[in-house]
C-alpha positions in Angstrom: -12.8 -3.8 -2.7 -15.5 -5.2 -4.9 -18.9 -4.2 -4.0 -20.6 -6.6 -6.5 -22.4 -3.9 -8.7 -19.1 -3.2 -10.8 -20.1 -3.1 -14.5 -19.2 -6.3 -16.3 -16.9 -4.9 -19.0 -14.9 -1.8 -16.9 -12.0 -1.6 -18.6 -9.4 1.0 -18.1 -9.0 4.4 -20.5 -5.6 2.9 -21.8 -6.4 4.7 -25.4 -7.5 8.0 -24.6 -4.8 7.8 -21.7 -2.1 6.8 -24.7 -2.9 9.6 -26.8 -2.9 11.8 -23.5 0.7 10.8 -23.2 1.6 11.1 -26.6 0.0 15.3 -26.3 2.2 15.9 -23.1 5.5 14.2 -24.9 5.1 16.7 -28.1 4.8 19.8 -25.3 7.7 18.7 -23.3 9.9 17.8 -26.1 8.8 21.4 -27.4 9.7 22.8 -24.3 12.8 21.4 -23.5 14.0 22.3 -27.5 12.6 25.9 -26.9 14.3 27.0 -23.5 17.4 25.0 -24.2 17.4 27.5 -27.2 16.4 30.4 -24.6 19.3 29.1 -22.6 16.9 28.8 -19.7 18.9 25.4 -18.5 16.9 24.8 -15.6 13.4 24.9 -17.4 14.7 22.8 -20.0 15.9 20.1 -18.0 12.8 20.4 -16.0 11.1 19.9 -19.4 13.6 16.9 -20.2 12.4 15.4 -16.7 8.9 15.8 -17.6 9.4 14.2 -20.9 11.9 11.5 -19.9 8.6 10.9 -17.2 5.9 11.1 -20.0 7.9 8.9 -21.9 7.8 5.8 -19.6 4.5 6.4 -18.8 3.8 5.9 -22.6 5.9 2.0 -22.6 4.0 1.0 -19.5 0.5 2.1 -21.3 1.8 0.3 -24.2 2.4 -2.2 -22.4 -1.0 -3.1 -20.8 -2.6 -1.9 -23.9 -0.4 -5.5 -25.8 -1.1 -7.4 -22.7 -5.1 -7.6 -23.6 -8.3 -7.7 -21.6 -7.7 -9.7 -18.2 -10.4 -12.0 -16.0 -13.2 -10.1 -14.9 -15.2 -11.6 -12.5 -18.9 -12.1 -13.1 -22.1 -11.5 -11.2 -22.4 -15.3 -10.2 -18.7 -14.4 -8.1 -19.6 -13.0 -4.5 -18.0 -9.6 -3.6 -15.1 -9.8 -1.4 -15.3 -9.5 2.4 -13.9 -6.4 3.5 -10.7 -6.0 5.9 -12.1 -5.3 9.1 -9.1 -5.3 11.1 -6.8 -3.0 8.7 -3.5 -5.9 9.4 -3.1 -6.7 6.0 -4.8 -10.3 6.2 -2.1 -11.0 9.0 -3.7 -11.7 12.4 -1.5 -12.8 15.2 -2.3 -15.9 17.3 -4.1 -15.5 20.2 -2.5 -15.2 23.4 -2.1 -17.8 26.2 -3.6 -16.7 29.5 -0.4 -16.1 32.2 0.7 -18.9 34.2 1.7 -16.8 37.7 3.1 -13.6 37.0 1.7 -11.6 34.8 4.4 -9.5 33.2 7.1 -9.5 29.9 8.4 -12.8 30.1 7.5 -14.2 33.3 9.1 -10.8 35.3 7.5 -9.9 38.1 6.1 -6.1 38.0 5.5 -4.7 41.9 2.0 -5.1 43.2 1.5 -8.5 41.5 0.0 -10.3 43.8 0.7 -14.1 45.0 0.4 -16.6 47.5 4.1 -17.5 48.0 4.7 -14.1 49.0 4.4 -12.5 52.3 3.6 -8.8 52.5 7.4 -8.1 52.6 8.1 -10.0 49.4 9.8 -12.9 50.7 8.7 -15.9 51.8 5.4 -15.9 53.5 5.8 -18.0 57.2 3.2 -19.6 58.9 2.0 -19.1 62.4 
């Protein structure tokens, strides 16, 4: 949610994040290379997870880094309303009041009360 008082140039780490990447690709690949040498197979494919991981980590930051700065809204744009409700932005229609009944699909439920009916639940007769 924008508050409005978001610096005008934020921009994401992408670099220092990159270079991250790069550091935990040289220790995985290290690691997987040393136990597989061990012959600790389960640490070394855990390692070849962590670097398989690491790695597309690395083409998605690449990725954003090629794709260049994006719009960044200035101080003359509001901030955004925030989301009240917690639906999403979907908000059902509102509902029609009954028409004689009152229940799921114009059931009955017992106690509803009405006119046509007498106290036994038939027909009311007159006098």
């Amino acid at each position: 949610m924008r508050t409005g008082s978001e610096p005008i140039t934020a921009r994401s780490p992408l670099r220092m994040r990159f270079w991250l990447s790069v550091w935990g690709l040289i220790w995985a690949v290290g690691g997987t290379t040393a136990f597989a040498l061990a012959g600790r197979t389960g640490w070394a494919a855990f390692c070849g997870a962590l670097a398989l991981i690491v790695a597309v980590d690395m083409i998605m930051i690449v990725r954003h880094i090629r794709q260049g700065p994006h719009f960044q809204p200035g101080r003359d744009v509001p901030p955004y309303e925030p989301d009240h409700g917690g639906t999403g932005g979907y908000r059902p229609p509102p509902r029609k009041p009954d028409e004689g009944g009152g229940g799921l699909d114009g059931l009955r439920r017992p106690g509803d009360s009405d006119t046509s009916q007498g106290p036994g639940g038939g027909p009311e007769r007159g006098p």
